[in-house]
C-alpha positions as CSV (number, residue, x, y, z in Angstrom):
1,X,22.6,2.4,-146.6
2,X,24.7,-0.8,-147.2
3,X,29.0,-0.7,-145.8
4,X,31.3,-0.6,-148.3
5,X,33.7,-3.6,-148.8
6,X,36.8,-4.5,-149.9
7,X,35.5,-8.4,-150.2
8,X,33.1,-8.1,-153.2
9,X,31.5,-11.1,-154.6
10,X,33.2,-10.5,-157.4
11,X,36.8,-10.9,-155.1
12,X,35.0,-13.9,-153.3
13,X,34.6,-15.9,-156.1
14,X,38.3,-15.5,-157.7
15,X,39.9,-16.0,-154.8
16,X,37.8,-18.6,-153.1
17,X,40.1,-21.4,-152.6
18,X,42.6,-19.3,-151.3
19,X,40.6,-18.1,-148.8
20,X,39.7,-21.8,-147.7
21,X,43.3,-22.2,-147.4
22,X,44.2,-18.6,-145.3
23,X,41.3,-19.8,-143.1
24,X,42.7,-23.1,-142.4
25,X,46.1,-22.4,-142.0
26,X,44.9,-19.5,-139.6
27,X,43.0,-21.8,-137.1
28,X,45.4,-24.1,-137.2
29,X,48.1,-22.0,-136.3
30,X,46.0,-20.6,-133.8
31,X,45.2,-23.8,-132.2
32,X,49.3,-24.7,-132.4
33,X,50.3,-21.3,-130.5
34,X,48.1,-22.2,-127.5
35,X,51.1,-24.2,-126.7
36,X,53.4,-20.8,-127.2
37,X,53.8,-18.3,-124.3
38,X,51.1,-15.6,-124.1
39,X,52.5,-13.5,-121.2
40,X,55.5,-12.5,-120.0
41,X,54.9,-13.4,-116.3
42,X,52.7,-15.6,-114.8
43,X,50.2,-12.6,-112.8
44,X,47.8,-12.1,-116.0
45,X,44.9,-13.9,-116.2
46,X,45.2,-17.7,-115.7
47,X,49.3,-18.1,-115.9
48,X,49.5,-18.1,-120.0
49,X,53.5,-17.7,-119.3
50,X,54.7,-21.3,-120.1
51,X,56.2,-22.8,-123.4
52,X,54.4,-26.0,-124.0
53,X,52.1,-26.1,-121.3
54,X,49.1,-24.4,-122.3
55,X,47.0,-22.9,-119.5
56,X,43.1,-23.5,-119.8
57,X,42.3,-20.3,-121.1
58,X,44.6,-20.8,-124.0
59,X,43.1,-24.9,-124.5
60,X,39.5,-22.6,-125.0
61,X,41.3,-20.7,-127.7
62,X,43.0,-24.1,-129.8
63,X,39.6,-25.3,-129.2
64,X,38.5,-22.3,-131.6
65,X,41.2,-22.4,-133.8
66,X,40.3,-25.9,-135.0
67,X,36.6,-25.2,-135.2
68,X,37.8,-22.7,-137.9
69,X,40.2,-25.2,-139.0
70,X,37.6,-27.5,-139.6
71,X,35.1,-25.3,-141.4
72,X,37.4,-24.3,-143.7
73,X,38.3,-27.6,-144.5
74,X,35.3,-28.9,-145.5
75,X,34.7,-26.5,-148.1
76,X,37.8,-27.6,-150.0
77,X,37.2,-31.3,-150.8
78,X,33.9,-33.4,-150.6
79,X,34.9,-36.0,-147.5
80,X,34.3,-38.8,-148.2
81,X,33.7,-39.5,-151.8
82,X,32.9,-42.8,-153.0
83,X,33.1,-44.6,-149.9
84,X,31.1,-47.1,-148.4
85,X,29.7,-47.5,-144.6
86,X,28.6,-45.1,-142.5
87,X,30.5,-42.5,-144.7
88,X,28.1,-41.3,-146.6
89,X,25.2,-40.9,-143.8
90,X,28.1,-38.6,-142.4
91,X,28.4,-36.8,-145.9
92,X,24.6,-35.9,-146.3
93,X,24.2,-35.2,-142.5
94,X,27.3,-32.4,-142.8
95,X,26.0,-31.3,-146.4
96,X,23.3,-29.8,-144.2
97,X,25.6,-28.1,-142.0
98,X,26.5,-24.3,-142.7
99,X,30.4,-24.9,-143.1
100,X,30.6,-21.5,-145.0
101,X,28.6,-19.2,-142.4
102,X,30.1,-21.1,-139.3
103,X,33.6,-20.5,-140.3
104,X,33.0,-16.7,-140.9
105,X,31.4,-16.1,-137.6
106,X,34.1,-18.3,-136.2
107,X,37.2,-15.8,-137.5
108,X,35.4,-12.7,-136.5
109,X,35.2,-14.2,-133.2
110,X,38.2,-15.7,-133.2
111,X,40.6,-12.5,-133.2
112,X,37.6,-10.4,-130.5
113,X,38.8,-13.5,-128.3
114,X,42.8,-12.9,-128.7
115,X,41.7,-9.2,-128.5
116,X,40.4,-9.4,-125.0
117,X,43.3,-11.5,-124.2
118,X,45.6,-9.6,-125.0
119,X,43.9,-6.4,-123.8
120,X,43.9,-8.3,-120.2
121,X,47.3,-9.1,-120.5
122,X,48.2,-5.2,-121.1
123,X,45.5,-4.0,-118.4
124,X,47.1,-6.2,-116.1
125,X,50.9,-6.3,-115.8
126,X,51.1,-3.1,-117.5
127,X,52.4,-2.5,-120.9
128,X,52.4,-4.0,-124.5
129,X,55.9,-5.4,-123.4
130,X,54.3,-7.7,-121.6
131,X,52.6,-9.7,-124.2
132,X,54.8,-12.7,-125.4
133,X,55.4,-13.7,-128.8
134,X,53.1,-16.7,-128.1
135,X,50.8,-13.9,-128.2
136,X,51.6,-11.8,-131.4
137,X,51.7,-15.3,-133.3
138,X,48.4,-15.8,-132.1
139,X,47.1,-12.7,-133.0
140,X,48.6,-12.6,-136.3
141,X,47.2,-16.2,-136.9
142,X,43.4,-14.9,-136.0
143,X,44.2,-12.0,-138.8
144,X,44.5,-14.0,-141.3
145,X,42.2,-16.8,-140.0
146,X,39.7,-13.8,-140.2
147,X,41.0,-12.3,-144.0
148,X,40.4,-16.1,-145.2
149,X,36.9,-16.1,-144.3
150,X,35.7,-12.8,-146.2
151,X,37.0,-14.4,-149.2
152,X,35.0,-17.4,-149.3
153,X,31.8,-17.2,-150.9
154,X,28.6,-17.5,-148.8
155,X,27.1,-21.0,-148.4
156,X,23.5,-22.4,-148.4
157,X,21.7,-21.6,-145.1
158,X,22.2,-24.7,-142.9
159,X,18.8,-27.2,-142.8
160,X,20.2,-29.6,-139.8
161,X,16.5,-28.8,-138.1
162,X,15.0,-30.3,-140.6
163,X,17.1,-33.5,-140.2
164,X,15.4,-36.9,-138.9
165,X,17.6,-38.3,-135.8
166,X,16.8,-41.5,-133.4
167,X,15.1,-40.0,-130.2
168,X,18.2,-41.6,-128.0
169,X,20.8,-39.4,-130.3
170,X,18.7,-36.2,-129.6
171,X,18.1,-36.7,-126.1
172,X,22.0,-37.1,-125.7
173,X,22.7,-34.6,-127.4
174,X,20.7,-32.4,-124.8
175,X,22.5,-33.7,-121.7
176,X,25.6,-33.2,-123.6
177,X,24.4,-29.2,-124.0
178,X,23.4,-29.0,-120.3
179,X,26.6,-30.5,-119.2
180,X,28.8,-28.3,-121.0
181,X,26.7,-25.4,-120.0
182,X,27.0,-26.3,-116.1
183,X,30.7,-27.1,-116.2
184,X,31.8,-23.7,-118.2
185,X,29.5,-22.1,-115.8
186,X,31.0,-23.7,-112.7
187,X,34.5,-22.7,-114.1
188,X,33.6,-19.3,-114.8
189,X,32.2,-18.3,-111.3
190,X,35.1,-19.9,-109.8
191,X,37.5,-17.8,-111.3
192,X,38.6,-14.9,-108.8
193,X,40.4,-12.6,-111.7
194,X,37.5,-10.6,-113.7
195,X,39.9,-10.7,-116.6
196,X,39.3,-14.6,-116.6
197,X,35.8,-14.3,-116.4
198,X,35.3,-11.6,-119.9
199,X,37.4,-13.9,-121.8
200,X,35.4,-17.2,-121.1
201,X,32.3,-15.1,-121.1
202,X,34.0,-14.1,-125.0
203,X,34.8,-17.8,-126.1
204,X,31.0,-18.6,-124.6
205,X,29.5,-16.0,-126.9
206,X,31.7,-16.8,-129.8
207,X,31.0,-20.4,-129.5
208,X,27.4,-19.8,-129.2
209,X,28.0,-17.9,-132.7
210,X,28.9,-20.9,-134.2
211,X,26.2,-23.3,-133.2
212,X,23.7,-20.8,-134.6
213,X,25.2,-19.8,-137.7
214,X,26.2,-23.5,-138.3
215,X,22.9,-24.4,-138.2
216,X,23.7,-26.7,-134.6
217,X,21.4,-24.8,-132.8
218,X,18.3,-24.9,-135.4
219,X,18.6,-28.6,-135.0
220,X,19.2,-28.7,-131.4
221,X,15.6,-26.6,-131.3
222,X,14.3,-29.2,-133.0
223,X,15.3,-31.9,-130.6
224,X,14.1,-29.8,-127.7
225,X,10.7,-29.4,-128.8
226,X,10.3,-32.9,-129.5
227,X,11.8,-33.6,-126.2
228,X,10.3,-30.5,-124.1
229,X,10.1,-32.8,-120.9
230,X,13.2,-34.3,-121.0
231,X,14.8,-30.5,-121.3
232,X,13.2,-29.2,-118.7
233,X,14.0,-32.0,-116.6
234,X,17.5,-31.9,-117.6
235,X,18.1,-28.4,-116.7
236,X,16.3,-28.5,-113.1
237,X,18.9,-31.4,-112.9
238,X,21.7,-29.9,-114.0
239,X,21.3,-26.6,-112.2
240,X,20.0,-28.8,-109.0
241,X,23.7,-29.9,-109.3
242,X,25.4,-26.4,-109.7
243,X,25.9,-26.0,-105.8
244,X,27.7,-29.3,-105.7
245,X,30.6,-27.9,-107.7
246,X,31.2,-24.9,-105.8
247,X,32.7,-26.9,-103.0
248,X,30.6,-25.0,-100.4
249,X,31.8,-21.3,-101.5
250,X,29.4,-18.9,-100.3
251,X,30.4,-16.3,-102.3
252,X,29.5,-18.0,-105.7
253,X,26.4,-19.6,-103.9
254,X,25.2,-16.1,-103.2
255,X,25.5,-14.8,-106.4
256,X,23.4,-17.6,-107.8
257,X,20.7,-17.3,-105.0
258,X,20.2,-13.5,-106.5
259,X,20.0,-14.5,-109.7
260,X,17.7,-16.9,-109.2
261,X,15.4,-14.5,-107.1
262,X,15.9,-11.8,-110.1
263,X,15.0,-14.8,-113.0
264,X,12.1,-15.4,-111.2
265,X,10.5,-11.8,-110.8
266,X,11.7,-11.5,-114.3
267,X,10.0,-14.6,-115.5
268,X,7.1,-12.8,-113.9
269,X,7.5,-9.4,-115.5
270,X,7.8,-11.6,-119.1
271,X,3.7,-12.1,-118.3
272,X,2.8,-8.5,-118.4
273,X,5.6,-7.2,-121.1
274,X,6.1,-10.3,-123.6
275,X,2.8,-12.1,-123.4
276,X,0.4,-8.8,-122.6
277,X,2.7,-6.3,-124.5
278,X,1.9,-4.0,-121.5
279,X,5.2,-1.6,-120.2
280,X,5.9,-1.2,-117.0
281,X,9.3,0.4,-115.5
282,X,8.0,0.1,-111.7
283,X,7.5,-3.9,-111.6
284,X,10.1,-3.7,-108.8
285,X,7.8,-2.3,-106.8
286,X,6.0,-5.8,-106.6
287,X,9.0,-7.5,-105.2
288,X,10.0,-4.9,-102.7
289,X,5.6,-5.7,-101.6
290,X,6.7,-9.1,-101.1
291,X,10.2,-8.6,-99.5
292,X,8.6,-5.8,-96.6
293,X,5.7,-8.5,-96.4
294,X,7.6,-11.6,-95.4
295,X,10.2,-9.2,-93.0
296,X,7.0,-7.6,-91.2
297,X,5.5,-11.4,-90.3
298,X,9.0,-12.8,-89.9
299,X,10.5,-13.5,-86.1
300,X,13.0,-10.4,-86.7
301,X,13.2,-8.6,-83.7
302,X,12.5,-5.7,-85.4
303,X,9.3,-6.8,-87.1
304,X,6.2,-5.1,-86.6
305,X,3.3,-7.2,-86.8
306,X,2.8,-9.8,-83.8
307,X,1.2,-12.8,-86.3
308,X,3.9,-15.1,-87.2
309,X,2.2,-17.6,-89.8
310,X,4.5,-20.5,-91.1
311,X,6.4,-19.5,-93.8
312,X,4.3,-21.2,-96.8
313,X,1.6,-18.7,-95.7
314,X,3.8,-16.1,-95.4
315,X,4.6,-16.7,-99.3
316,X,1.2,-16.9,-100.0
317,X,0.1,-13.6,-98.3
318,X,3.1,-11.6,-99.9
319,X,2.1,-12.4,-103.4
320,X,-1.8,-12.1,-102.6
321,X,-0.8,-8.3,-101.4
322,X,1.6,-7.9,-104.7
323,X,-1.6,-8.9,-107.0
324,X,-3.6,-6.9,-104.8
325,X,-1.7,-3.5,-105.5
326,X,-1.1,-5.0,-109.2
327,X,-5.2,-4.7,-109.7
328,X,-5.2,-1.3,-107.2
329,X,-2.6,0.1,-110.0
330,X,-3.7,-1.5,-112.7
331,X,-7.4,-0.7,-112.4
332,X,-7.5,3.3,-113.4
333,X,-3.9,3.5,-115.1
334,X,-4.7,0.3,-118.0
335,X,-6.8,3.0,-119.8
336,X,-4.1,4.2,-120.7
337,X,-1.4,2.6,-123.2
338,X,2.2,2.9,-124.6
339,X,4.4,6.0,-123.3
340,X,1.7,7.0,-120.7
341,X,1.3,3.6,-119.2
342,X,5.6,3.6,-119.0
343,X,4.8,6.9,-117.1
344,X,2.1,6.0,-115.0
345,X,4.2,2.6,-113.7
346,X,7.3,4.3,-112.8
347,X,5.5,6.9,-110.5
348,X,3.9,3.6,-108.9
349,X,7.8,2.7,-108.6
350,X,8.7,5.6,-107.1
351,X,5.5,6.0,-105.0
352,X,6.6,2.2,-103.1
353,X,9.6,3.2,-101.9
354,X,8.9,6.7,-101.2
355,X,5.7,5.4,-99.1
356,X,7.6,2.6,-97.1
357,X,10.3,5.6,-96.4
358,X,7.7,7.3,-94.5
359,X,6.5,4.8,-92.4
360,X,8.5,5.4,-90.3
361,X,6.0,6.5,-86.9
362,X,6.7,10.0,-88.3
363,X,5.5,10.7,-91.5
364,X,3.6,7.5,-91.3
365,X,2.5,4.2,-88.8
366,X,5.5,2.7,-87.7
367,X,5.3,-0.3,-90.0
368,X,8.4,-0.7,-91.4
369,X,11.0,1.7,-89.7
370,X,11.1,3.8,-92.5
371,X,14.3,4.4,-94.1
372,X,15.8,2.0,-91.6
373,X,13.8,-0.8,-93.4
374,X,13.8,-4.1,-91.0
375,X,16.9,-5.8,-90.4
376,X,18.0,-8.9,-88.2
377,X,15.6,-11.4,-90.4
378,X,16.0,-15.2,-89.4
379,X,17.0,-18.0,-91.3
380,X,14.2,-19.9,-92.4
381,X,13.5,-23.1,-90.4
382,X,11.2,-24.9,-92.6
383,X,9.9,-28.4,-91.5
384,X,12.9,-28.8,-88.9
385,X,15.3,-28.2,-91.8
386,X,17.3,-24.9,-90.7
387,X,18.4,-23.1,-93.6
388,X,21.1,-21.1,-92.0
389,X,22.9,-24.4,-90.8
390,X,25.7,-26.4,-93.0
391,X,24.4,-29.2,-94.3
392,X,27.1,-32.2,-95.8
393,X,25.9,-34.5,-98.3
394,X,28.3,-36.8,-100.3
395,X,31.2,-35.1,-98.6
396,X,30.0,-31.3,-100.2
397,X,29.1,-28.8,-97.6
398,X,26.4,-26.8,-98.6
399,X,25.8,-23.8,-96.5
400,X,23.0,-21.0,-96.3
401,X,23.2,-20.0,-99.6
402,X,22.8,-23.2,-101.1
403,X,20.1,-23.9,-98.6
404,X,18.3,-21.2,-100.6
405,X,19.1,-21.8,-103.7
406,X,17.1,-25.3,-103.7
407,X,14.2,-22.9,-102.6
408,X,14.1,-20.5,-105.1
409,X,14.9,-23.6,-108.2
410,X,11.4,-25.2,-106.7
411,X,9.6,-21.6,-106.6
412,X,11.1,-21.3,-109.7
413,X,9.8,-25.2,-111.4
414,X,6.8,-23.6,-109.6
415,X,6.8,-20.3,-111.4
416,X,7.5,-21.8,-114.9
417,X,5.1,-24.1,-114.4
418,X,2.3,-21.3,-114.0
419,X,4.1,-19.0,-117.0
420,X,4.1,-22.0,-120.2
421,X,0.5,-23.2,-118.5
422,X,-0.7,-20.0,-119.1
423,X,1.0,-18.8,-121.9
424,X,-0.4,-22.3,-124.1
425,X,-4.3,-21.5,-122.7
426,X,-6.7,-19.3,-124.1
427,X,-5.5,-16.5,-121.3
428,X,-2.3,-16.6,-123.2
429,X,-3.7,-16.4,-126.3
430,X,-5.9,-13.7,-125.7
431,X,-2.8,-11.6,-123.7
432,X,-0.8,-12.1,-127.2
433,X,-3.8,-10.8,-128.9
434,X,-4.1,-7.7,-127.0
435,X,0.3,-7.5,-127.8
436,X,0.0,-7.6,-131.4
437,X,-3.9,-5.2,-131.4
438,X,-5.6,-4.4,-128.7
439,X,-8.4,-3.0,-131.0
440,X,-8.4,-5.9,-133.2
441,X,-8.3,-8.4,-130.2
442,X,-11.7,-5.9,-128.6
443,X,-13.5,-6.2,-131.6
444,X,-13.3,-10.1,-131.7
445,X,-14.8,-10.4,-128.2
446,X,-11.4,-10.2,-126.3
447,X,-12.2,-9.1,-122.9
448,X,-9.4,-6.2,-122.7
449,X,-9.5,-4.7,-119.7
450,X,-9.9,-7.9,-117.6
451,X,-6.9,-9.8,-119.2
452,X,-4.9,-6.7,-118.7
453,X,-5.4,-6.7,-115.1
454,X,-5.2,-10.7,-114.6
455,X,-1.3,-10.1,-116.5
456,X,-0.7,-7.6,-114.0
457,X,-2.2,-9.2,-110.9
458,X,-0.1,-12.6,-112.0
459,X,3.1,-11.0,-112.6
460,X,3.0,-9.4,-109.4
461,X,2.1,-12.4,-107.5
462,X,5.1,-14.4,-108.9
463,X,7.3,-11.3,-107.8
464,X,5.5,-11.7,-104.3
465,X,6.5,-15.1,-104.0
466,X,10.1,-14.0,-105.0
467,X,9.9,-10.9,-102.6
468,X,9.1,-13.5,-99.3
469,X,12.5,-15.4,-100.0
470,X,14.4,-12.3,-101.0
471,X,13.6,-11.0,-97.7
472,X,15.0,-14.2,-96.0
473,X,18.4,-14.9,-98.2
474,X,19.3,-10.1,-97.9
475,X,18.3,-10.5,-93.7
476,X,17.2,-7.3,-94.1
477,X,15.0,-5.4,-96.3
478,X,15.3,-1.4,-96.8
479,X,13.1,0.7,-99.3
480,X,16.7,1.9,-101.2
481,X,17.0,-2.0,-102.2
482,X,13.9,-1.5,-104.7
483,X,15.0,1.7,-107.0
484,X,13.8,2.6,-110.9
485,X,17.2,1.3,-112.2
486,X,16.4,-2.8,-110.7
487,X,13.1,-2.4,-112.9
488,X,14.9,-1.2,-115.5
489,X,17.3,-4.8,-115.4
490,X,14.5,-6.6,-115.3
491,X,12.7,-5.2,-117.6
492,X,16.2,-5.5,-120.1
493,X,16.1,-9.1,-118.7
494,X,13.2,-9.8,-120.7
495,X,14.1,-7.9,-123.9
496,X,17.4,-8.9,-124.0
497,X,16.5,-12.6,-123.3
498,X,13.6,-12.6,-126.3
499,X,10.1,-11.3,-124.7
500,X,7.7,-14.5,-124.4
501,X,10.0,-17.0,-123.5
502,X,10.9,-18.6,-120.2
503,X,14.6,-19.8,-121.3
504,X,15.4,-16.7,-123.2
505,X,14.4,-14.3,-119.9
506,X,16.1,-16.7,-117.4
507,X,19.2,-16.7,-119.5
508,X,18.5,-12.8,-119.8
509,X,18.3,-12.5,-116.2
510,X,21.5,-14.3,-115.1
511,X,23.6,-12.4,-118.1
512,X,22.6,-9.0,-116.5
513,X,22.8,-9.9,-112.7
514,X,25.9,-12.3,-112.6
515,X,28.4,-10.3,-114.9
516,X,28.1,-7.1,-112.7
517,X,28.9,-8.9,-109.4
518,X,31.8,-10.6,-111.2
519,X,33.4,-7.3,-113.2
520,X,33.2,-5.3,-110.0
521,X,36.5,-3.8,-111.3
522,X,34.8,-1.9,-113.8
523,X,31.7,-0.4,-111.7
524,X,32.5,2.6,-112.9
525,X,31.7,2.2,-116.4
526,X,28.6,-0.1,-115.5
527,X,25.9,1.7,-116.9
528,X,28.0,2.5,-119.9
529,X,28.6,-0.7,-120.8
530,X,24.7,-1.6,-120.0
531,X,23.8,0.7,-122.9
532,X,26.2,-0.7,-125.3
533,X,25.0,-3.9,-124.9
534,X,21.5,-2.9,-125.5
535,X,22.2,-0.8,-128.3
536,X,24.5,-3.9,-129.8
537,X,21.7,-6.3,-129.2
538,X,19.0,-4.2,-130.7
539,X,21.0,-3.9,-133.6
540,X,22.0,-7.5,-134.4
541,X,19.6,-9.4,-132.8
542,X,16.3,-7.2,-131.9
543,X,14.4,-10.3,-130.9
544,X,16.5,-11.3,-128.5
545,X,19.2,-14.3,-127.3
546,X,15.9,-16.7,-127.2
547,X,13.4,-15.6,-129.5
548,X,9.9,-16.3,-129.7
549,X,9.2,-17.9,-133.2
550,X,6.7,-15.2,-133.7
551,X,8.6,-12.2,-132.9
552,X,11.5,-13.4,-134.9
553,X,9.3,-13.4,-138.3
554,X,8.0,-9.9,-136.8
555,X,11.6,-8.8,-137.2
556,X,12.9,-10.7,-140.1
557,X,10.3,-11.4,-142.5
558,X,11.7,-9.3,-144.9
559,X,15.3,-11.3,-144.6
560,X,13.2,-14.5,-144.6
561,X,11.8,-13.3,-147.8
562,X,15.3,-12.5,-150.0
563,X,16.6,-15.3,-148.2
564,X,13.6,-17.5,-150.1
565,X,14.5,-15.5,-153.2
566,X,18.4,-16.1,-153.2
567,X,18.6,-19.6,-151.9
568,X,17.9,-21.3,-154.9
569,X,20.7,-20.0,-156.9
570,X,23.6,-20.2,-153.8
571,X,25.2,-23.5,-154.5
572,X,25.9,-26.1,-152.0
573,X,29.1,-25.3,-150.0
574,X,31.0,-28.8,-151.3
575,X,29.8,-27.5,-154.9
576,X,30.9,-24.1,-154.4
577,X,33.9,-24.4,-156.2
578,X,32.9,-27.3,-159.2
């Protein structure tokens, strides 16, 4: 059943132009009361206190106003008319740009940004009397920023991805991306106030908005598929760099070590659930293999078995024992499908840690203390290179956590590596077979059962491999670490992130473990929040934040096909109102 609204078409279109003109004088008055004060005193958030000195929160919200500003504006007059030069390569490039659907996205997120300002200045000096009139201005400003865009008319969908650029402009473009993304991350994790860190998580969200709705990101998909190696390149580089702007803080170093570790069992889990289609809520259970693994052969004191193999062997042998139980598990319960397979894996969850609790000399061989689990682990000592020792390069000290870090991002090159190999070979092919019709996919020779079980000994081998380091960064591995509700992140991870992809599960991945560790403030509500989110994502964007192209015809094909049936008669945003 379709909303009700006040903003009919019939509205739009006979109030159009005013509409352009409340949406530009909204953003720009937005952008002009970033210099205004926001709060009363300088304890909320970032210092948002002063008259003319705008704090860097606030230069994030001009920086939105005048994005609005600027959509609206080029509705209103075609730029550029009738000149010469390099004017009108500019007009047809932005004639392909979704001014229209940018600037509509752009006020709805414009006054949820001021919102969760403002709701952190209350929250945290106490009262509504403590927001400045900076801060009503602004608000008012995003109000009608926001009434300005439901009165325009929709525009064309933007076709920027289908726009021809030199391979230099492109490839810029993608270091641009990845620099932006490694700053605002860098900025974000250094902020100590978790007020700071949901309102540049909002202006990250609503500024992702706009470069999909604009049609940006289409075209910036474009350029990365034509320049696949030069992306992946550029983000190894870029996050190879991320522990040289933390100025040797363990804390924030620690908290991207376990993402990291949780991206890369996740990115395993992706093989069984988004290329297989094959459920499983106990895939934890493969990490915690690899985790007790590395502890039992490590040179804790409390470790139990007397071989102590180099630690590349000891990687190897905790993911050969994951894929081992992956095929013991997977060998009687893959007859099975849907709801019972969900089942049958979370008993196998459950079974893991309930077994390593009784081996404990009790219940069980003394293997890994039980509910004690094994603590005292070493730092890894690798080559000479000690891992738990502060190393200085270009004046940065990077200590144990950063030590790890460069671990996991080579398992994790490693990892990837093995995931699109796979996923572009006739394994992969035949695993997406089995997702979409496992009867189908039988009947045309598909060997079922034996590509279910390689997806599940895989998967758990990359968790392994994971497990190992995770073992090393903790220093102590317990069966309490590896419960149904970690299975159930990583299995959001991959949902959340768009199933089938390795960008759209790592991004998945550090959503769902960073913003926990950083909004500590509200564990309570944790969970709560959780199933918000996943009830918000599966009902504006089911396929996820990274789609596969497949699933997002899957979920949209019937939009794809009204969209085909409108477009013709929606006029050309600079024509809109001739």
């Amino acid at each position: 059943m379709r909303i009700p609204t006040i903003f009919t078409p019939e509205l739009q279109n006979r109030h159009h132009r005013i509409g352009r003109l409340l949406a530009l004088a909204g953003g720009l008055v937005f952008a002009i009361s970033a210099y205004l004060p926001w709060a009363y005193a300088s304890g909320a958030l970032d210092d948002m206190s002063y008259l003319g000195g705008p704090s860097t929160l606030q230069f994030l919200g001009l920086a939105l106003g005048l994005i609005l500003a600027i959509c609206a504006a080029m509705g209103l007059v075609e730029p550029w008319a009738g000149a010469k030069g390099i004017a009108p390569a500019l007009l047809k490039v932005s004639k392909r740009v979704g001014w229209t659907r940018a600037a509509k996205v752009t006020g709805i997120g414009m006054l949820i940004y001021i919102a969760v300002v403002l709701l952190a200045i209350v929250l945290e000096l106490g009262g509504l009397v403590t927001v400045e009139w900076g801060g009503w201005v602004a608000l008012a400003a995003a109000v009608i920023g926001l009434i300005g865009t439901r009165l325009i008319t929709p525009g064309r969908q933007p076709s920027l991805e289908r726009l021809r650029t030199p391979g230099w402009v492109g490839i810029l473009a993608i270091a641009l991306v990845l620099l932006g993304a490694l700053l605002l991350s860098a900025y974000a994790l250094n902020q100590v106030d978790g007020g700071s860190f949901v309102v540049i998580l909002t202006f990250a969200g609503v500024l992702a908005a706009f470069i999909l709705r604009s049609g940006i990101g289409g075209w910036i998909s474009a350029v990365s598929q034509r320049h696949r190696t030069v992306l992946v390149f550029a983000a190894f580089a870029v996050a190879f760099l991320f522990p040289f702007t933390q100025n040797g803080s363990d804390a924030n170093m620690s908290i991207a070590t376990q993402v990291l570790i949780f991206a890369a069992t996740a990115v395993g889990l992706n093989i069984v659930v988004g290329l297989a289609g094959l459920l499983d809520l106990g895939y934890i259970a493969f990490l915690g293999a690899g985790a007790f693994t590395a502890a039992t052969m490590s040179q804790s004191a409390f470790a139990t078995i007397g071989w102590k193999p180099p630690f590349i062997v000891v990687m190897l042998i905790a993911g050969l024992i994951s894929a081992t139980l992956g095929l013991i598990i997977g060998s009687p319960t893959l007859r099975v499908s849907g709801d019972y397979l969900a089942i049958v894996t979370l008993a196998f969850g459950e079974i893991f840690r309930i077994s390593m609790s009784n081996l404990d000399g009790r219940d069980g061989p003394d293997l890994v203390h039980g509910s004690s689990g094994i603590p005292a682990i070493p730092n890894l000592n690798l080559f000479g290179f000690d891992f738990g020792a502060i190393h200085t390069v270009a004046g940065i000290p990077l200590g144990r956590f950063s030590n790890y870090f460069f671990l996991m991002l080579l398992i994790m090159a490693v990892i990837v590596l093995v995931f699109t190999r796979l996923n572009h070979s006739r394994i992969g092919r035949g695993w997406v077979a089995i997702r979409e019709d496992e009867k189908a996919a039988e009947a045309m020779g598909v060997n079922v059962f034996g590509l279910k079980l390689l997806a599940f000994a895989g998967g758990a081998f990359l968790a392994g491999l994971a497990g190992a380091v995770k073992a090393h960064v903790d220093q102590s591995v317990t069966p309490d670490q590896y419960i149904f509700l970690e299975s159930a992140f990583l299995l959001a991870a991959v949902v959340l992130g768009g199933m089938g992809t390795v960008m759209g599960v790592i991004l998945g991945a550090v959503l769902l473990k960073l913003v926990p560790e950083k909004l500590r403030f509200v564990n309570e509500y944790r969970m709560l929040l959780f199933g918000l989110l996943l009830v918000v994502m599966m009902r504006v964007r089911p396929e996820g934040m990274i789609p596969n192209q497949r699933r997002v015809l899957e979920f949209h094909s019937d939009d794809e096909e009204l969209v085909d049936e409108i477009e013709e008669d929606l006029p050309y945003e600079f024509a809109e109102e001739s």
